[in-house]
N, C-alpha and C positions, 0 to 999 in steps of 0.2 A: 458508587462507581463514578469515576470522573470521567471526562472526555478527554479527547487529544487529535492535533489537529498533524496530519502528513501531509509536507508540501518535497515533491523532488523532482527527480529529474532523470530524463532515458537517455542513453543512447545515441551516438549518429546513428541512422539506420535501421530503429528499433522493431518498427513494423514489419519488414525482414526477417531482422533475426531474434524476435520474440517466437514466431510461427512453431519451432520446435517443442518449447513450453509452454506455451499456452494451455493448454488443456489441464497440464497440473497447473499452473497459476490459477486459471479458474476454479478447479474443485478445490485448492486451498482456501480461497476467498467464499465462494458459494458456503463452507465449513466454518468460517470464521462468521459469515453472517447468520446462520443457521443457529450458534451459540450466543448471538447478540451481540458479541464481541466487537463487530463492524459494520457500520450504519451505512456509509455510502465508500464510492471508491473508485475512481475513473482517469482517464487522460485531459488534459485539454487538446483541444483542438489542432493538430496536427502535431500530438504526441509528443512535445516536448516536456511536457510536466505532465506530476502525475498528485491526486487530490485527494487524501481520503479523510473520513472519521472513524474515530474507535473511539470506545467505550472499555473500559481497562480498569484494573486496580493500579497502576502505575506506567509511566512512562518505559522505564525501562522494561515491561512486561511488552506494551508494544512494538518496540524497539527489539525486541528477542522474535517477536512473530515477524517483523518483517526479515530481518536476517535470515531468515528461513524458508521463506519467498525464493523460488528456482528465478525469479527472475532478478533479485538481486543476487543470487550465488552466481548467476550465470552471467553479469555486469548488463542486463538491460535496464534496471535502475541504477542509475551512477551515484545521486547522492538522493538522501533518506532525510529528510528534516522535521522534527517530532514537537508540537509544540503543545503545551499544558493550552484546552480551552475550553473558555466561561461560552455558555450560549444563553445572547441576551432576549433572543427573541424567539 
């Protein structure tokens, strides 16, 4: 299994109008870590980006699971960016 590294980006206004989804956003993610799938996965600090790791048999498999994420169906992630990564330490 390789890794993969998600850097993107919310919203104006995200903390607003995440509120409606939230709850399925969390139990997708809670499910996706449950399977190993997803090691970590948060905001920065006043929610303009957003950070995670997956563990995947390929990029584009990660890339399918975020797609499917209510919170980018629903445009509170704006852009999704997927990058193949080595962990040196």
């Amino acid at each position: 299994m390789a890794r993969f590294v998600l850097w993107g980006t919310y919203c104006d206004g995200a903390l607003q109008k995440r509120e409606p989804f939230r709850d399925e956003h969390l139990a997708g993610l809670r499910e996706l870590k449950e399977q190993g799938i997803l090691i970590t996965l948060g905001p920065t600090e006043g929610s303009t980006h957003v950070f995670a790791i997956f563990e995947s048999d390929s990029k584009a498999s990660v890339c399918a699971l975020l797609e499917q994420d209510v919170y980018w169906r629903e445009g509170i992630w704006t852009q999704l960016d997927v990058y193949p990564w080595v962990q040196a330490f």
